[in-house]
N, C-alpha and C positions, 0 to 999 in steps of 0.2 A: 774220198770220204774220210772227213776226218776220224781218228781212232777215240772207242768209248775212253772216258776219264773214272775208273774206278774206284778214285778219291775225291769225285767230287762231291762239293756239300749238297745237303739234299734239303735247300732251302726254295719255296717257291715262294719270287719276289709276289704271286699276287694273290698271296693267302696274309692275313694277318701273322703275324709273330709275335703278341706278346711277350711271351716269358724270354726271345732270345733279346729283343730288345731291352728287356729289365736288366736280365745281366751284363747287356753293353753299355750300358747307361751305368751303372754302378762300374765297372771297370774305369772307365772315363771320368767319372767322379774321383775315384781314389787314386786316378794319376794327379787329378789334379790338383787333391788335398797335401800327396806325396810330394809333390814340387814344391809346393809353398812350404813346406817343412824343410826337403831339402836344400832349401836357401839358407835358410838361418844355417846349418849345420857347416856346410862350403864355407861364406861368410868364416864363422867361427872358429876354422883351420887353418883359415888361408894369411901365411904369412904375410906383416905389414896393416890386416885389415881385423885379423883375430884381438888385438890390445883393445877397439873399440868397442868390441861386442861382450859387455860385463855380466852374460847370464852362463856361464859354467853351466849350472846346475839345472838350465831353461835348456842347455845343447843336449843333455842327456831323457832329459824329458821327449824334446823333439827328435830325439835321436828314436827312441823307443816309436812315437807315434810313426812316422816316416818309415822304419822296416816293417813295422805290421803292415802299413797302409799299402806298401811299393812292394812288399812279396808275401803277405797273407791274404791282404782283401784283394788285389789286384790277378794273382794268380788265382787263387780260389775261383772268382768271379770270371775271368776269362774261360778256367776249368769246366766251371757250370754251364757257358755258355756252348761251349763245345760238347757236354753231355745232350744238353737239352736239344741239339742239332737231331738228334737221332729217337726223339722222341714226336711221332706222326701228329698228333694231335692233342694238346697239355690243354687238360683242363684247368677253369678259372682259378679252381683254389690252390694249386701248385706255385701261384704268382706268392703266395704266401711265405715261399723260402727265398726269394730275393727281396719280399719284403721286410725277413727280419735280417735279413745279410743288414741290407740298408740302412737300418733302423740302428743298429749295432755298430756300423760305423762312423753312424754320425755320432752317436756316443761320445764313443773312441778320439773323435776328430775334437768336438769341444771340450772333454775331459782336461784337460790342461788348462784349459781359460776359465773352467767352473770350481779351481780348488784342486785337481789331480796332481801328485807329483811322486816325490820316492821312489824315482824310477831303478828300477832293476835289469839291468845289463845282460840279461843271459839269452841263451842262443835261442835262435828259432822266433819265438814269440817273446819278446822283452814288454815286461810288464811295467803298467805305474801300479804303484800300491794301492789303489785308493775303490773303494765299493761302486762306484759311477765308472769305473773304467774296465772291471772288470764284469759291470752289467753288460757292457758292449760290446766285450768280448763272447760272453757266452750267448750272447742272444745272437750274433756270426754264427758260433758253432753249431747253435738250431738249427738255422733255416741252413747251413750245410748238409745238415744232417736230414732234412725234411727233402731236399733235393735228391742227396746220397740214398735213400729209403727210397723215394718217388721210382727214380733209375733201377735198383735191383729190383723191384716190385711187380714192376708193369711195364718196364722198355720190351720194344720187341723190335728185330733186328728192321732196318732202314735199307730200302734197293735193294735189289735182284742176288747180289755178290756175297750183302752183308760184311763185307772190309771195315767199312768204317765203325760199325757198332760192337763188332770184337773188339777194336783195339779201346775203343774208347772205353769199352763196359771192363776190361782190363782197367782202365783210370779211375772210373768207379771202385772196383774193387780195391785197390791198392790206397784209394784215398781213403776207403771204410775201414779198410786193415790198420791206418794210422790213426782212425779216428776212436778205434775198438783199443788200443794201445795208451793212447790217452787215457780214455776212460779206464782202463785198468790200472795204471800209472796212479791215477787221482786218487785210488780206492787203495790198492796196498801199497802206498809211498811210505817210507817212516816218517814217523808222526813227530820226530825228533828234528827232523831236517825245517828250516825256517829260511825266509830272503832268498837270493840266488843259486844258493845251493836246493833249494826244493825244486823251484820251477826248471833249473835246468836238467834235473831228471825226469821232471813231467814233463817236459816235452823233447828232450834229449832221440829220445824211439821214435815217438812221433814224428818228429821233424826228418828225422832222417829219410824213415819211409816216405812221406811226404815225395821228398826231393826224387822218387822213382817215378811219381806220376808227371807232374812237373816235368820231369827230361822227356816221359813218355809223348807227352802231348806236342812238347815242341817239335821232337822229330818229326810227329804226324805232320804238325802242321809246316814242317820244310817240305815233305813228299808234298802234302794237299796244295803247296805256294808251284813247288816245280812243274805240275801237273797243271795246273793254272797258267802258267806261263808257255803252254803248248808244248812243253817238253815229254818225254819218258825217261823215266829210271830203266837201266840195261838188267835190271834183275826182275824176274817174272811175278807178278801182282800178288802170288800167296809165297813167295820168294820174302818179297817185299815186307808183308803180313808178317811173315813167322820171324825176317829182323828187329819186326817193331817189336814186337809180345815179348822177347827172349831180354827185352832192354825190365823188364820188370819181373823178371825170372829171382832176382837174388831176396824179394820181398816174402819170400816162400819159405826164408829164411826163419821170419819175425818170429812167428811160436816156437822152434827152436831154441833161439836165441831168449825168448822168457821163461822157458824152462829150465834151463841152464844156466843160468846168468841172474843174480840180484840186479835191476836197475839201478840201487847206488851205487854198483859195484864199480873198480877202476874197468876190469874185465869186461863188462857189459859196454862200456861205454867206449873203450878200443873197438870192442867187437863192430859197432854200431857206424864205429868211422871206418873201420876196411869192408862193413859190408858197401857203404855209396864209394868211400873211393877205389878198391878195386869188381867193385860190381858197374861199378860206373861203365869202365871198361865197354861193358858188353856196347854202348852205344855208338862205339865206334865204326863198325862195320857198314852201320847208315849212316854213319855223320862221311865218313871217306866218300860214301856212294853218290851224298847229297855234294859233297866239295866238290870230286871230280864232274857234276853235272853241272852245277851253275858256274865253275870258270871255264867248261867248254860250252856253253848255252849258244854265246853269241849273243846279238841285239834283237830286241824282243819288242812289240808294237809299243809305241809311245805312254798307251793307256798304262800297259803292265809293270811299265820303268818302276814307280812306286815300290810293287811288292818284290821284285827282284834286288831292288836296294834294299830292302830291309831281310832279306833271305840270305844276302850274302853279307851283310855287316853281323847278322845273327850267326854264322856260322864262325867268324872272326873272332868276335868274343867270344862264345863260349869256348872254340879252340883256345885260346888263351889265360880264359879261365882257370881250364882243365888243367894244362902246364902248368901254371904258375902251385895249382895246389901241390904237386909234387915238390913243390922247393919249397912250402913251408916246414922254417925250424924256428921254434919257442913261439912265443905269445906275442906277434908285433903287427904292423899294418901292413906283411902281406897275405896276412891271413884275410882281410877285406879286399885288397888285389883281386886277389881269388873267388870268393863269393862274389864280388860287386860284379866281372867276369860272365861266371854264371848266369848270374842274376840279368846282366841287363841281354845275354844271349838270347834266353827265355822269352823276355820283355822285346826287343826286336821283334821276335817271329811274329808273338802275338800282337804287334803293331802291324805287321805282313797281313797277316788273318784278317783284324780288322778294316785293311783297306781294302781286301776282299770282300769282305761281306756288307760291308755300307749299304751299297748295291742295292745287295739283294734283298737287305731287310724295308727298302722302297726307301731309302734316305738317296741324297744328292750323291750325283759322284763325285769321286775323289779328286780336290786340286793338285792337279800332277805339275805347277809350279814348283809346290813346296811339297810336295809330296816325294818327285823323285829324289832331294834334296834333304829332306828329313833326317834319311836313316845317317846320312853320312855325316850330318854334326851332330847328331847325337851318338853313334857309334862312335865317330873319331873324338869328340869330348869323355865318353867314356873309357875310352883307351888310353889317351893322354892321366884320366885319372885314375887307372888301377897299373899304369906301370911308373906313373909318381908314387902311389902309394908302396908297390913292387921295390923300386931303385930305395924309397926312405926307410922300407924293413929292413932290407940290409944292411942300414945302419942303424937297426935298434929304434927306430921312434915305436912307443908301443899304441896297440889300436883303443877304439874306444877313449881319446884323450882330447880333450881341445883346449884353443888358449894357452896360458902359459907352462899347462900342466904336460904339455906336450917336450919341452926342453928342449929345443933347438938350438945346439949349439954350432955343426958343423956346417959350412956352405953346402956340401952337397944333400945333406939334412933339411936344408930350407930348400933349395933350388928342387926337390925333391917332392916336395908338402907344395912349393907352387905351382911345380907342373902339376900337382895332382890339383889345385885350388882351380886352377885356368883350366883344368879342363871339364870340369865340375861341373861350371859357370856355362863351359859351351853346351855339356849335356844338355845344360837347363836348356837352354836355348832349345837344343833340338827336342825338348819336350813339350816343349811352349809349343813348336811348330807341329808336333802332330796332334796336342791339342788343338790348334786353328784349324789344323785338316780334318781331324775327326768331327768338332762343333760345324765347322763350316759344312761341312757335308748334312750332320743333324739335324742344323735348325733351317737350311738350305732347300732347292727345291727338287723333287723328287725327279725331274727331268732334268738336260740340259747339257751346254755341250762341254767339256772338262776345259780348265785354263791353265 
């Protein structure tokens, strides 16, 4: 008899699912607005092909749209989608906070072609100046915030165990805690501060915590991909539990940290980096538990190839991520090494997840053609471009730069910038491809037998 899965989703393919389908459909969306952004930006870097592309000040523009789109709207939206799992029955009107998510990012999306620009460079949420872009930002942070409220309000735990709605109602919580931060930020910021130095302290706290939900959820969803692949983890289910919750223990911090600390301060703002980098830390104990189980896994039925690719390209990057942030010194492109890293670790799982749940929200299933195939040129294209970016910090190329502002002067400089250009290029590729997988599956038929 097979053994119960205490991390399974508690999705039944044959009830309706509105609201998880809205937030997978908006996920999907904003990878795919993210890409077509990300091209120009590649392009624009990429030795030999950077002298063609005469908009500097268009790469900066799109530089901004593309990280909101690729780690605001995309992880938020994936975030929500994994809250709303644990909610039994959402009523109609709750579709109302992915409908201003939505609404907010198409904003966002055309704002540069309607007039947006003056974009400003700083961390977390990089802004364009302009009254239309920043409607579309706030009206995201609503229906964030209408979902984040719906969850503490009225969730009540999911399954017999309740596992999966602790950990998650913990992602709730830590994403409110960042979002209460904000709001406090916005209201006593000095009134003095203007351009990139204001917004990078309004979102400075914020973002930081952020990034504890964000690591929270992806481990979840390495245990929820391992357990799916008929596997067990060797550590015992509230074992399990008490490693995942302890990964957002250091956000307990935050009220400390504003009582003590001015947010303009240099103080506050070290603080804020050794709380994720060595809080980060704690993630380790499941990320080892999860490495050692998928490179002892063994071969897994054909169906599950997919999410196992992307479980173990997700574990590669972010391990290298993680490294590479320890070797940042001064202000150069490996400080994007390192988030890009992160970032597309994140982004794997939650492509894992989704090849999961296709399924079960009654869409087609997943082409394990290109499925099993995916994670490994997008993964391997992104690793090709955060250890070109890695090898050209070393020699001082600084980040945030394209074109000729970039100064390429040495061979290993350029040879550097094109490994990272080529392998940019292949990401794309492999985003393309799980877009096809993803649409293919959506607009596809709800039966049939996988290719």
């Amino acid at each position: 008899m097979k053994p119960s899965n205490p991390f399974a989703l508690p999705i039944d393919p044959n009830r309706p699912q509105p609201l998880l389908k809205c937030w997978l459909l908006l996920a999907v969306f904003s990878l795919i607005a993210a890409g077509l952004f990300s091209l120009l930006l590649v392009l624009s870097r990429t030795p030999g092909i950077q002298s063609m592309i005469p908009w500097v000040d268009f790469f900066h523009t799109a530089l901004v749209v593309h990280v909101d789109l690729s780690v605001l709207i995309w992880f938020l939206s994936m975030s929500a989608l994994l809250w709303s799992v644990q909610i039994r029955e959402a009523p109609k009107f709750i579709l109302i906070a992915p409908a201003l998510v939505a609404t907010g990012t198409l904003i966002m999306v055309v704002s540069p072609f309607a007039g947006a620009g003056d974009p400003l460079m700083n961390n977390y949420v990089p802004v364009l100046q302009h009254p239309l872009f920043f409607f579309g930002l706030n009206t995201v942070a609503a229906g964030i915030a209408v979902q984040l409220l719906y969850n503490l309000l009225t969730t009540k735990n999911a399954g017999r165990s309740g596992l999966l709605p602790t950990i998650l109602q913990a992602s709730v919580i830590t994403t409110f805690i960042a979002l209460l931060a904000l709001g406090w930020n916005w209201k006593n910021i000095d009134a003095s501060l203007t351009g990139t130095a204001y917004y990078e302290v309004l979102f400075w706290a914020p973002g930081h915590v952020l990034q504890f939900s964000h690591t929270l959820l992806m481990l979840l969803v390495w245990v929820i991909l391992i357990y799916a692949l008929g596997a067990r983890l060797p550590t015992k289910t509230q074992t399990t539990r008490l490693l995942l919750l302890v990964v957002v223990l250091p956000v307990l911090a935050t009220p400390w940290l504003y009582f003590n600390y001015s947010m303009e301060s240099v103080e506050a703002r070290l603080a804020f980096t050794d709380l994720m980098k060595f809080g980060g830390l704690l993630s380790l104990p499941i990320g080892l538990i999860c490495t050692w189980k998928i490179l002892t896994l063994g071969k897994v039925d054909e169906a599950l190839r997919p999410m196992k690719a992307a479980l173990f390209c997700s574990l590669v990057l972010f391990a290298t991520g993680g490294i590479i942030g320890f070797l940042i010194e001064g202000v150069n492109v490996v400080i994007p090494a390192h988030y890009h890293g992160s970032i597309v670790g994140v982004t794997l799982a939650f492509m894992g997840l989704i090849y999961l749940i296709l399924p079960k929200l009654g869409y087609g299933e997943v082409s394990l053609k290109l499925g099993k195939i995916q994670p490994f040129v997008y993964g391997g294209g992104q690793m090709m471009h955060i250890l070109g970016l890695a090898w050209s910090g070393g020699y001082g190329v600084q980040r945030k730069t394209a074109g000729e502002a970039q100064i390429l002067e040495r061979l290993p400089e350029i040879l550097g910038m094109g490994m990272m250009g080529l392998g940019g290029l292949i990401s794309i590729i492999g985003g393309v491809l799980f877009l096809i997988v993803a649409l293919k599956s959506i607009f596809g038929e709800p039966q049939g037998s996988m290719v």
